[in-house]
DRENLUMTOR-41405 format. One record per residue (C-alpha): residue number from 1; residue in one letter; x, y, z. Coordinates in Angstrom, 2 decimals. Example, Ala and Ser with C-alpha at 12.3 -4.5 7.8 and 13.67 -1.06 7.14 Angstrom:
<sites>
[1; "a"; [12.30; -4.50; 7.80]]
[2; "s"; [13.67; -1.06; 7.14]]
</sites>
This chain:
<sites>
[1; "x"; [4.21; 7.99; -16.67]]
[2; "x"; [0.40; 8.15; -16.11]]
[3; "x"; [-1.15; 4.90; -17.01]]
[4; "x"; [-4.80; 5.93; -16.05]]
[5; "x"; [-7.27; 4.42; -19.72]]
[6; "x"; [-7.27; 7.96; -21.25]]
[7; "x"; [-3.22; 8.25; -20.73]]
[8; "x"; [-2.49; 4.69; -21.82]]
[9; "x"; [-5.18; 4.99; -24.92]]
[10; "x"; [-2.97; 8.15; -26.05]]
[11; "x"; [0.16; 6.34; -25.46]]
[12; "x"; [-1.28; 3.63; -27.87]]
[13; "x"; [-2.06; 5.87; -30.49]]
[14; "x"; [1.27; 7.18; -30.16]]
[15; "x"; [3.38; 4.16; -30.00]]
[16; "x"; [0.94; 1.72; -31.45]]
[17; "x"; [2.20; 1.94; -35.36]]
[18; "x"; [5.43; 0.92; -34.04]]
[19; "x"; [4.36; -2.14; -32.11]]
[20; "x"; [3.07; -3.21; -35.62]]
[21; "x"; [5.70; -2.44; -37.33]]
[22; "x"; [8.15; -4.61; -34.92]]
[23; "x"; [5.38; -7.35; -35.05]]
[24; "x"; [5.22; -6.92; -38.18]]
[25; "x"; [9.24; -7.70; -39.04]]
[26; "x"; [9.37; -10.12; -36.43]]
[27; "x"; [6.81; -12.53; -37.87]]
[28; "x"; [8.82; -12.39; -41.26]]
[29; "x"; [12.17; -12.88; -39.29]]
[30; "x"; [13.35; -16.49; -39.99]]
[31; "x"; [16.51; -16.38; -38.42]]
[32; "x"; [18.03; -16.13; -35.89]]
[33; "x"; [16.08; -18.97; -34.31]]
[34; "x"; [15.56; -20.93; -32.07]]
[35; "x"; [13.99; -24.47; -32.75]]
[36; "x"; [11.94; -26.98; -30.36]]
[37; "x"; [12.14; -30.93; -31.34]]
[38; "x"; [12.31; -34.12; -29.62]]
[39; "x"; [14.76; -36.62; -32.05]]
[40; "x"; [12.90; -39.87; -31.18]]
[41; "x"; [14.81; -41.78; -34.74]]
[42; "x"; [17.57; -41.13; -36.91]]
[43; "x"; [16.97; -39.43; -39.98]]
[44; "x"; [16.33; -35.99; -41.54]]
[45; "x"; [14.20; -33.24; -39.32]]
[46; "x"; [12.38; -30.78; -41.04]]
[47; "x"; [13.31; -26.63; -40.34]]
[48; "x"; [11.95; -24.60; -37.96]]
[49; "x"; [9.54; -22.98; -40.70]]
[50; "x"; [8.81; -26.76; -42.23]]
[51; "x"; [7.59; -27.79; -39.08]]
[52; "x"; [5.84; -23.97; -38.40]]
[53; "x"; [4.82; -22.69; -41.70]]
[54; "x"; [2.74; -19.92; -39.67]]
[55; "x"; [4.74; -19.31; -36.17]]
[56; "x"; [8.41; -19.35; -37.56]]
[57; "x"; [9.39; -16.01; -37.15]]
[58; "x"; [10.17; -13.94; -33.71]]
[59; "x"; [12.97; -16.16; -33.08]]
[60; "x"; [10.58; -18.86; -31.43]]
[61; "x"; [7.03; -20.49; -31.52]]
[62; "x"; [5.35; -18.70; -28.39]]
[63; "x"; [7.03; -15.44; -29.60]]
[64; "x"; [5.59; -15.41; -32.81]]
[65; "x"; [2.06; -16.22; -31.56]]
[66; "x"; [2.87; -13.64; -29.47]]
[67; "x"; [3.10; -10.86; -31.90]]
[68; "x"; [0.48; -12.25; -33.88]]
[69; "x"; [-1.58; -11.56; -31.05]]
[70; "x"; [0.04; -7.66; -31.04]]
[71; "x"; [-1.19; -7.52; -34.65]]
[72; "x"; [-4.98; -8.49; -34.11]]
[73; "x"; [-5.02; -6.69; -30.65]]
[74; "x"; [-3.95; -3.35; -32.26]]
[75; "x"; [-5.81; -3.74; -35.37]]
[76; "x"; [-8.85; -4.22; -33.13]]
[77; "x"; [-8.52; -1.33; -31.24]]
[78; "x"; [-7.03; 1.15; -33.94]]
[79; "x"; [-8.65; -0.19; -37.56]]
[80; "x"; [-7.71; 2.76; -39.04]]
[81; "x"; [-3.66; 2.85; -38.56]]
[82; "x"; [-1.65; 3.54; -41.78]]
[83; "x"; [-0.72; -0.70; -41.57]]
[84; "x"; [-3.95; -2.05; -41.35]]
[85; "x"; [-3.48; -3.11; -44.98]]
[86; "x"; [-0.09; -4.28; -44.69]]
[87; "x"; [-0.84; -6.15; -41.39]]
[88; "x"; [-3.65; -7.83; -43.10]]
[89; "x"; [-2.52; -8.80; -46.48]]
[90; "x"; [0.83; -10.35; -43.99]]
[91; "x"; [-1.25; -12.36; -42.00]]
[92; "x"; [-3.76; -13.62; -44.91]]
[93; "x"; [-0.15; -14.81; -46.26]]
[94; "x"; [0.56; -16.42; -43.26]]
[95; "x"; [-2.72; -18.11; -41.45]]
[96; "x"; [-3.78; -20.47; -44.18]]
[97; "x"; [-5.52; -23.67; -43.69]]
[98; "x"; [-2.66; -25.95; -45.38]]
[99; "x"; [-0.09; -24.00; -42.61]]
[100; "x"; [-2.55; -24.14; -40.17]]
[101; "x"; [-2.85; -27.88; -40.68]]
[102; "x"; [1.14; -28.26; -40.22]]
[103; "x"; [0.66; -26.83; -37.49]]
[104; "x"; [-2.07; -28.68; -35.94]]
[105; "x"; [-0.06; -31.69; -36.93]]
[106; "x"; [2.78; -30.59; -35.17]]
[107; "x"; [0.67; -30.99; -31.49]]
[108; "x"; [-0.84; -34.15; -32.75]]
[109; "x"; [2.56; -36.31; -32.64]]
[110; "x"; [2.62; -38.08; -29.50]]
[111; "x"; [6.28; -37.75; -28.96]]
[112; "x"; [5.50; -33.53; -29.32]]
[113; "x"; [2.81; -33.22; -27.04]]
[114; "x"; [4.40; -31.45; -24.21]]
[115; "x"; [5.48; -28.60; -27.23]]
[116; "x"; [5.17; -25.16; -25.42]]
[117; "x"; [3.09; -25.97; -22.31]]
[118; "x"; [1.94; -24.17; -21.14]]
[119; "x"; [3.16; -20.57; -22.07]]
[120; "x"; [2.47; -20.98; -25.84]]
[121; "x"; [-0.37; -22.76; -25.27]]
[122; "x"; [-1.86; -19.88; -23.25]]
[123; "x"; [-0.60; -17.21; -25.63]]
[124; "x"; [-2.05; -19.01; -28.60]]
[125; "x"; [-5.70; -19.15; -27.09]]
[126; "x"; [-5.39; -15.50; -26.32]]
[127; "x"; [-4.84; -14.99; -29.71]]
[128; "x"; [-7.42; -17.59; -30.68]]
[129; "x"; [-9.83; -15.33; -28.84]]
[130; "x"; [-9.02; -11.76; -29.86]]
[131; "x"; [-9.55; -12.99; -32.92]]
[132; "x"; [-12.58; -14.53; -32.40]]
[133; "x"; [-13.83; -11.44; -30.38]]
[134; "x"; [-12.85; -8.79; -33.37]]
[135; "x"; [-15.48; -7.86; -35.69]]
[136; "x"; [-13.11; -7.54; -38.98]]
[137; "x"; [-14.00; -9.68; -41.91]]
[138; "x"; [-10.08; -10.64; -41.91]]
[139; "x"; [-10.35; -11.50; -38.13]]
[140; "x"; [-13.35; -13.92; -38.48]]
[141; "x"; [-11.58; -15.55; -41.47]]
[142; "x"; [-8.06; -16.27; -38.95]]
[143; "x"; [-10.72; -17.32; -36.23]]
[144; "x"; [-11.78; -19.89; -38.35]]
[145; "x"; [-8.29; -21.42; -39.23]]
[146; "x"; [-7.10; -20.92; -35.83]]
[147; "x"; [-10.06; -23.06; -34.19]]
[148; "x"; [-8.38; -26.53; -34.88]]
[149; "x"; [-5.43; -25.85; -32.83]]
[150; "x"; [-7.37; -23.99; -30.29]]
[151; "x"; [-9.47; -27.01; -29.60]]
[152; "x"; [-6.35; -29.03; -29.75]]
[153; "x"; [-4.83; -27.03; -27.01]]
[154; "x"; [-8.05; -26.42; -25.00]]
[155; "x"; [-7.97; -30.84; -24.75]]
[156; "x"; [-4.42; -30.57; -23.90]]
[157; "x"; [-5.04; -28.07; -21.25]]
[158; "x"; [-7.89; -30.22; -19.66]]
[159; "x"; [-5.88; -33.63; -20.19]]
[160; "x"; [-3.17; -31.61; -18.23]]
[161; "x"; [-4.40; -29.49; -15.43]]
[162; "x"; [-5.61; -32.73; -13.11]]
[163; "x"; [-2.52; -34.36; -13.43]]
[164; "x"; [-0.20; -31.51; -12.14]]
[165; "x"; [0.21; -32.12; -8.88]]
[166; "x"; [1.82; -28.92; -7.88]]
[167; "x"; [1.79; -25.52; -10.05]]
[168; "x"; [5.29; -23.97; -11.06]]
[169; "x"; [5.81; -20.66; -9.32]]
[170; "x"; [8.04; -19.45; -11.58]]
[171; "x"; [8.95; -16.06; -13.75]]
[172; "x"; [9.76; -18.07; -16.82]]
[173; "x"; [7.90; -19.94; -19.26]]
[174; "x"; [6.65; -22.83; -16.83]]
[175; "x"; [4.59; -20.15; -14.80]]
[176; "x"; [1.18; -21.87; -14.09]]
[177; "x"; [-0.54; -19.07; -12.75]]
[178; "x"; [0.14; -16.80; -15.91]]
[179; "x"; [-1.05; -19.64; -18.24]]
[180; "x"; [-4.62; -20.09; -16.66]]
[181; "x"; [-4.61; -16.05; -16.97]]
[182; "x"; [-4.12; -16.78; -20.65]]
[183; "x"; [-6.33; -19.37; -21.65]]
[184; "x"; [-9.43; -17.93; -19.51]]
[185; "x"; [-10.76; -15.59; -22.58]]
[186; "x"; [-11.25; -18.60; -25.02]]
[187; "x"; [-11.91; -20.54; -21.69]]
[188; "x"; [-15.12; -17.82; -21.55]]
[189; "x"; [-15.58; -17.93; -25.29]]
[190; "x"; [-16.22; -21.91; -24.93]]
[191; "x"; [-18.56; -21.21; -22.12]]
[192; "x"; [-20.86; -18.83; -23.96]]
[193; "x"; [-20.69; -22.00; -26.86]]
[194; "x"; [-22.41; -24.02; -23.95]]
[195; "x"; [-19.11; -26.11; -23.11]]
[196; "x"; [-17.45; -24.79; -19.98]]
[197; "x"; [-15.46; -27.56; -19.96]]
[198; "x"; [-11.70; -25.63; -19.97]]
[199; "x"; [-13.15; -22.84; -17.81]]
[200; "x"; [-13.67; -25.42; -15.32]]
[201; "x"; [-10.84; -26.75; -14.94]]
[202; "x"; [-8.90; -24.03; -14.88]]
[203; "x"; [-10.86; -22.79; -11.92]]
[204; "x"; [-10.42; -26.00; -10.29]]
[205; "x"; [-6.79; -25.84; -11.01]]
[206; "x"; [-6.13; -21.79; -9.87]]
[207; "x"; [-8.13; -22.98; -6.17]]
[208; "x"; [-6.23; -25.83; -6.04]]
[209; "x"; [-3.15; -24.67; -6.03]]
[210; "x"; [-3.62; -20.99; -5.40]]
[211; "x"; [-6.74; -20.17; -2.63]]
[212; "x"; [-4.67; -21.18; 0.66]]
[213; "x"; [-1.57; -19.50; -0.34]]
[214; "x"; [-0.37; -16.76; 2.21]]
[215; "x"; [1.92; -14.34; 3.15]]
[216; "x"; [4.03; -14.67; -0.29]]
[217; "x"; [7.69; -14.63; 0.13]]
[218; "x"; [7.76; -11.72; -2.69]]
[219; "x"; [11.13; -10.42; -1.05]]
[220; "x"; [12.79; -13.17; -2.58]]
[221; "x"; [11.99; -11.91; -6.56]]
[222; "x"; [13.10; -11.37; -8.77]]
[223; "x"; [15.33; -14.14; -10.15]]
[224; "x"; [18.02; -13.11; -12.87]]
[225; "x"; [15.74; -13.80; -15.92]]
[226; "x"; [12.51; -13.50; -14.58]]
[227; "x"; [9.69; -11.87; -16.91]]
[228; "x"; [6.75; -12.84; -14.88]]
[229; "x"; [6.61; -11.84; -11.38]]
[230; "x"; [5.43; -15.10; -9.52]]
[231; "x"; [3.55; -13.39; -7.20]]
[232; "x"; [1.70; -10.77; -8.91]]
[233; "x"; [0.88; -13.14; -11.60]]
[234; "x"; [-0.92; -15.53; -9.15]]
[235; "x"; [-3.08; -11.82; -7.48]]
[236; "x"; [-4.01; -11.45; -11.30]]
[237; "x"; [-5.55; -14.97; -11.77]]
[238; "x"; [-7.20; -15.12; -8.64]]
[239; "x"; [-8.61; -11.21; -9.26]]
[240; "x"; [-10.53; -12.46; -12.18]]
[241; "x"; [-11.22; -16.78; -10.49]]
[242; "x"; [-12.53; -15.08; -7.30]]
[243; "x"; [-15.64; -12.87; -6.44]]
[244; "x"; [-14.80; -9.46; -5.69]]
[245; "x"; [-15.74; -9.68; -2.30]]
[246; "x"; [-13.79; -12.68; -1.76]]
[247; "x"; [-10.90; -11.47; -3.74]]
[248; "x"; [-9.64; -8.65; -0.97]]
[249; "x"; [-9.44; -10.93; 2.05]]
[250; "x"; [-7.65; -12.81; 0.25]]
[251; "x"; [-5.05; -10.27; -0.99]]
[252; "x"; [-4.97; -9.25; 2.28]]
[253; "x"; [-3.51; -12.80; 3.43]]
[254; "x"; [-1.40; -13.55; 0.23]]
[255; "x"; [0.50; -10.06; 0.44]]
[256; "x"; [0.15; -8.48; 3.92]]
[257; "x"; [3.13; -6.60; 3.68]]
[258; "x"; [1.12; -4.03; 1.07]]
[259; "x"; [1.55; -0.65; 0.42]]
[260; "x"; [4.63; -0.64; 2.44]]
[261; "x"; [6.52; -3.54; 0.48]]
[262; "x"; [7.92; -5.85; 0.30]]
[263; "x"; [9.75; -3.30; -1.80]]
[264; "x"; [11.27; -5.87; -4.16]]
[265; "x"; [8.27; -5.56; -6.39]]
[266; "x"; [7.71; -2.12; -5.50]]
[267; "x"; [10.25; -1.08; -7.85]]
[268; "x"; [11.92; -1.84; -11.23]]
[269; "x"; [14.44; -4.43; -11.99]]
[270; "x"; [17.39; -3.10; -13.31]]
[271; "x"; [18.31; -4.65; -16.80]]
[272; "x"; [22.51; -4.48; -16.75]]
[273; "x"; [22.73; -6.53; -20.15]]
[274; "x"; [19.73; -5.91; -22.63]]
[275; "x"; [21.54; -7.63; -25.39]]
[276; "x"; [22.01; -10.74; -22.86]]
[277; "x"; [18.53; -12.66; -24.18]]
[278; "x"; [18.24; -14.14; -20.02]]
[279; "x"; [18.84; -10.55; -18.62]]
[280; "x"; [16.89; -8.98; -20.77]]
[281; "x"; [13.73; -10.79; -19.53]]
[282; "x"; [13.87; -8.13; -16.85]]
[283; "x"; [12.66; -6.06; -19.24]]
[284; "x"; [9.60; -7.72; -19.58]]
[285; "x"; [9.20; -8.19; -15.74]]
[286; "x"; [8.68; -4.26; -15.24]]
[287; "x"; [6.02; -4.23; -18.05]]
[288; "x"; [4.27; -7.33; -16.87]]
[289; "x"; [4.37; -6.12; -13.07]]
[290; "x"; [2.89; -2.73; -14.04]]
[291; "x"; [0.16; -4.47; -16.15]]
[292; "x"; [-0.53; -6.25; -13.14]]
[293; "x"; [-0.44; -3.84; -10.76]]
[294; "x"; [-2.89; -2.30; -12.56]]
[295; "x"; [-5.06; -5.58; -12.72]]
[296; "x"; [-4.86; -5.56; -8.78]]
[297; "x"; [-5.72; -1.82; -8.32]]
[298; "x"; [-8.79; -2.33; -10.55]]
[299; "x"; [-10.08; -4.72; -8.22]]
[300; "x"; [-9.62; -2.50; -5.20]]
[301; "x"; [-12.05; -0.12; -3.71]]
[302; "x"; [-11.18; 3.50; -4.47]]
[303; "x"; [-10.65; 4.38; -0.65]]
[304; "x"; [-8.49; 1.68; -0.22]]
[305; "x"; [-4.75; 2.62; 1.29]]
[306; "x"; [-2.92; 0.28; -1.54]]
[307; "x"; [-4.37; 1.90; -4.46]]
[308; "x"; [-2.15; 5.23; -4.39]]
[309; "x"; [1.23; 3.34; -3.91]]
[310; "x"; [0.03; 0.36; -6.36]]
[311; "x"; [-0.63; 3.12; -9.10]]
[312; "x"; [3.20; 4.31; -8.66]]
[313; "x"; [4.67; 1.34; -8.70]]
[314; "x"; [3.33; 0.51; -11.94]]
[315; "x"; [4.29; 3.76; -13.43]]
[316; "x"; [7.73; 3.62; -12.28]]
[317; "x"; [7.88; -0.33; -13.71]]
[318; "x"; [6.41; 1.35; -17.44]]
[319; "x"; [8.34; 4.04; -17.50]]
[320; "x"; [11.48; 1.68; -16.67]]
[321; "x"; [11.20; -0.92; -19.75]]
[322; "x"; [8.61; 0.90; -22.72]]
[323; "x"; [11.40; 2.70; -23.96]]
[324; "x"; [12.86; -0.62; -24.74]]
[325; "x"; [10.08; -2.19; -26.86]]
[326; "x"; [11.62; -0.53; -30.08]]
[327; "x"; [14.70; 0.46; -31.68]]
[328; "x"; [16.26; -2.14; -29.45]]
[329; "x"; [18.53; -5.24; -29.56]]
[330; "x"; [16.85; -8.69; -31.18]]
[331; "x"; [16.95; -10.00; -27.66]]
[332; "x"; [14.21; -7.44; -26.43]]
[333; "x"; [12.88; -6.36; -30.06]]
[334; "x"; [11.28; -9.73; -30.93]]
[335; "x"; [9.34; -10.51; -27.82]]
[336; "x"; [8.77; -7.25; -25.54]]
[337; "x"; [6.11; -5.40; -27.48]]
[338; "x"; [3.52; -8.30; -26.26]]
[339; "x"; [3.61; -7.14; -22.93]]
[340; "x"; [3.76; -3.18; -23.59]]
[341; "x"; [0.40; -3.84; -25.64]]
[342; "x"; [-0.98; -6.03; -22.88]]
[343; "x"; [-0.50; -3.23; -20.27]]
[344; "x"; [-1.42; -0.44; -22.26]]
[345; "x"; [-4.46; -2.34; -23.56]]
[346; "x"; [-5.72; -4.69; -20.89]]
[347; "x"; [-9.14; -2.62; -20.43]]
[348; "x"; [-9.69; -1.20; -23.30]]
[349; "x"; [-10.48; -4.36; -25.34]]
[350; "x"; [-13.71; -5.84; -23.80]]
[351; "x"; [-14.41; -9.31; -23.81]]
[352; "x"; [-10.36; -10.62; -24.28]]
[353; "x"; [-8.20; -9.86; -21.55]]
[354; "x"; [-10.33; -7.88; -18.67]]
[355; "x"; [-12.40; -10.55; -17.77]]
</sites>
């Protein structure tokens, strides 16, 4: 599969309708689901959708941000697809400031605070952000009723970051690296406002914990139900935290081993299980690798040796998994198309994600 910006902006003509669509169905999708609450008294908790009158569907919070984020990233790029009036009459249904205050409220409690850090919380300013960045009428009027929460989380992010001591190098949820990826485009958005406040600290945060690293011990991924490559997600962050010329020494030191290898992230995971919801992360490991192995080769020089086996590597991780966004079980169907649309769209949307 060719994943050069004219190949992958076909492919999202192609297959973008049926991102929506999934998006689309997933954000409706009550059940099956699967709640977050701490029980700190006795008494009766409210549903899922009580608690999340906006983010109930997709089987869990971050996944329905998630494909909220699928749903203003495509209608940005591709206003004139057959459900652009569907898509926005669903999401004027479902962003509205009394659920938007629920779930602002939600974050507020004390006893919650911890609530999807900091995967959702990264997901949810990306979405805070392409909508922000669009230039829709409907866009600017879910910008506005996603701003409480953003500011909510960007506090929560800068209460956070100088109080972990050590960053999670992880491919789940916990993944530090991939969560100051995601919260730099409001991070930049705040900046332009005046307060760089967030961008700040996650800079601090990704040379903190990321500057000295070297020679990665990528041979050791993946893990059984990784969907985040550690180590390509922490060459991503630092590609867009570092200058450009600083940026390939230190490539160079963090993964000296390229073009040869270490082949482990070379090439695909295989997914045995795709109806297993922990197996089928893999899944989204081969789309998020190739997304990032395209962020990498973007920051290399066209001359350089890496580029040519980069490239493949991220064409054989597509072509592995995209088949799998649709038409697929629950376990892959509610989440996966987030990461297809971030790969095929990562440059083609200025001012969100390529920054």
């Amino acid at each position: 599969m060719q994943l050069d910006p004219t190949s992958r902006r076909r492919a999202l003509h192609e297959l973008g309708d049926s991102y929506l669509h999934v998006a689309l169905s997933n954000i409706a999708r009550e059940f099956p689901v699967f709640p977050w609450y701490v029980a700190t008294r006795p008494g009766t908790y409210p549903t899922h959708r009580e608690a999340h009158p906006v983010f109930y569907g997709s089987f869990d919070w971050h996944s329905c941000v998630e494909m909220h984020w699928v749903i203003v990233r495509i209608l940005r790029l591709q206003p004139d697809t057959p459900l652009a009036a569907q898509a926005t009459a669903q999401l004027h249904s479902l962003i509205t400031p009394k659920g938007m205050a629920t779930e602002r409220a939600f974050f507020l409690d004390p006893d919650l605070g911890n609530f999807e850090r900091p995967y959702g919380w990264g997901w949810y300013l990306t979405l805070a952000a392409e909508a922000h960045r669009s230039q829709s009428t409907a866009a600017s009027h879910w910008a506005a009723l996603l701003r409480p929460l953003a500011d909510t989380i960007e506090q929560q992010f800068i209460d956070w970051l100088p109080k972990l001591t050590y960053p999670q190098r992880t491919g789940l949820h916990p993944n530090t690296a991939f969560a100051l990826f995601l919260a730099r485009p409001w991070a930049r958005i705040r900046a332009e406002d005046g307060d760089s406040s967030l961008l700040d600290a996650i800079e601090l945060a990704a040379f903190r914990y990321f500057l000295r690293d070297a020679d990665y011990p990528a041979r050791y991924e993946p893990s059984g139900a990784d969907f985040l490559s550690p180590a390509l997600t922490e060459a991503v962050l630092m590609r867009h935290v570092l200058d450009p010329q600083e940026y390939i020494p230190w490539l160079d030191s963090f993964l000296p081993g390229l073009p040869d290898g270490p082949k482990e992230i070379l090439y695909p995971a295989d997914v045995s299980d795709p109806t297993d919801g922990q197996i089928a992360h893999l899944h989204g490991l081969n789309l998020s690798r190739a997304w990032a192995w395209l962020e990498i080769a973007s920051a290399l020089p066209n001359d350089d040796p890496r580029q040519a086996p980069i490239l493949e590597s991220a064409s054989r991780h597509a072509a592995a998994s995209l088949p799998f966004v649709t038409g697929s079980d629950y376990a892959v169907e509610h989440w996966l198309a987030v990461y297809a649309t971030l790969l095929l769209t990562f440059d083609l949307a200025e001012g969100t994600t390529d920054e």
